[in-house]
C-alpha positions in Angstrom: -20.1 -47.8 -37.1 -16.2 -49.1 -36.9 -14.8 -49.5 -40.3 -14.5 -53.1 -40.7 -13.4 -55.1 -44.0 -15.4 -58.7 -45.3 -13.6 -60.8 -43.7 -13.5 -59.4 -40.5 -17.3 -59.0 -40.5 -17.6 -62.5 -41.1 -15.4 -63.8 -38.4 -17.2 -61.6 -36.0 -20.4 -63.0 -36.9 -18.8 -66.6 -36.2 -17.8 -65.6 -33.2 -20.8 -64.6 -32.1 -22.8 -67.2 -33.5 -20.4 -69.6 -31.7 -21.0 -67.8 -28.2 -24.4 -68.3 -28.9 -24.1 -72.1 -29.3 -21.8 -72.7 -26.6 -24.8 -70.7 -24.0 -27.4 -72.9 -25.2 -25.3 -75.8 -25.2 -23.1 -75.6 -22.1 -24.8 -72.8 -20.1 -28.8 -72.9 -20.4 -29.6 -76.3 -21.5 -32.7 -75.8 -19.1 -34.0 -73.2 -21.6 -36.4 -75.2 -22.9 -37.0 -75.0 -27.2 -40.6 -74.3 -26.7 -40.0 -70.8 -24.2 -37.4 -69.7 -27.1 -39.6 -70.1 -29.6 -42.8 -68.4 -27.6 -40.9 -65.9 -26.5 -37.8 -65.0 -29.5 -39.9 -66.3 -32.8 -37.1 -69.5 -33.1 -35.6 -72.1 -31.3 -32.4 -74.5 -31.9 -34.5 -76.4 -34.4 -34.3 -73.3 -36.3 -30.6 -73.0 -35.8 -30.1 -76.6 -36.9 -32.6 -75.9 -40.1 -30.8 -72.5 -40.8 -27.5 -74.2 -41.0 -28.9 -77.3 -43.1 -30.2 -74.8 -45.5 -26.8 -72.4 -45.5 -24.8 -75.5 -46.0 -27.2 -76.6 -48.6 -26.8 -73.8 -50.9 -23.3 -73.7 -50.5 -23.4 -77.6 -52.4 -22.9 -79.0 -49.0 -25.1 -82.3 -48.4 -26.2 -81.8 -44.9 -29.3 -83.5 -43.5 -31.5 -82.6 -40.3 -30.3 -84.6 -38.1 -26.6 -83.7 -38.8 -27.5 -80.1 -38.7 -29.2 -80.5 -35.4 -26.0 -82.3 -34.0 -23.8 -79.4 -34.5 -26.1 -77.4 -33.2 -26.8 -79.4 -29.7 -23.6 -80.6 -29.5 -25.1 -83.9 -29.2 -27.4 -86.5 -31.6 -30.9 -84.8 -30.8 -32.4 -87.5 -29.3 -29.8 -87.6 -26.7 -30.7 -83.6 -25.9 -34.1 -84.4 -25.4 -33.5 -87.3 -23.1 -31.4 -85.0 -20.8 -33.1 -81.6 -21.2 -36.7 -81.7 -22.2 -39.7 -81.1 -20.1 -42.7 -81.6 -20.7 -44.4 -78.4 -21.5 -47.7 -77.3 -20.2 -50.8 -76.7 -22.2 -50.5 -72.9 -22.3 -47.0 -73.2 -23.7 -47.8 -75.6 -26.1 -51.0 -73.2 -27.2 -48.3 -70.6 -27.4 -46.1 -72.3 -28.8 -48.3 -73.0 -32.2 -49.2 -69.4 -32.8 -45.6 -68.6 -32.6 -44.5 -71.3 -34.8 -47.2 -70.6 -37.9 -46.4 -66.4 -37.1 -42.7 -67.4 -37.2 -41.7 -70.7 -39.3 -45.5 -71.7 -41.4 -48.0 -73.8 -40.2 -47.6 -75.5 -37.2 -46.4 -79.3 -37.0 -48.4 -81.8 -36.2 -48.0 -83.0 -32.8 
């Protein structure tokens, strides 16, 4: 493994973290929350809450729906008026296993 100090670690991890924002965001909106989640054990919800929580403990007031701005690029609601489907009955099935393996307990629809 290359040698590399703190800092440098930590701007790498940006970086990468911001690649992976800008190809959810700007390259596979179409990739819908629910196939993440089924298929990777999170989704940008989890991103948003991730964030929320980091900036959180850093004494940073942050609520959902802030977080989940950053992380769409967009006020939620307006992400899900332009890329949501409606998922079928086998994803959604899917979808709660994955969620109480992956976050806790399902949510209620």
């Amino acid at each position: 493994m290359a040698d590399i100090d703190e800092q440098t670690r930590i701007e790498l991890e940006a970086a990468a973290f911001r690649t992976l924002l800008h190809h959810l965001m700007e390259k596979r909106p179409d990739v819908q929350n629910i196939d993440l989640m089924n298929l990777g054990g999170f989704c940008r919800n989890c991103l948003s809450r991730w964030y929320q929580e980091a900036a959180n403990a850093k004494g940073i007031e942050m609520g959902k729906d802030e977080a989940r701005e950053i992380i769409y690029g967009m006020p939620y609601a307006d992400w899900v008026a332009r890329n949501q489907t409606e998922a079928s009955d086998d994803k959604k099935a899917a979808f709660e296993k994955s969620f109480a393996e992956n976050v806790g307990s399902a949510p209620k629809a």
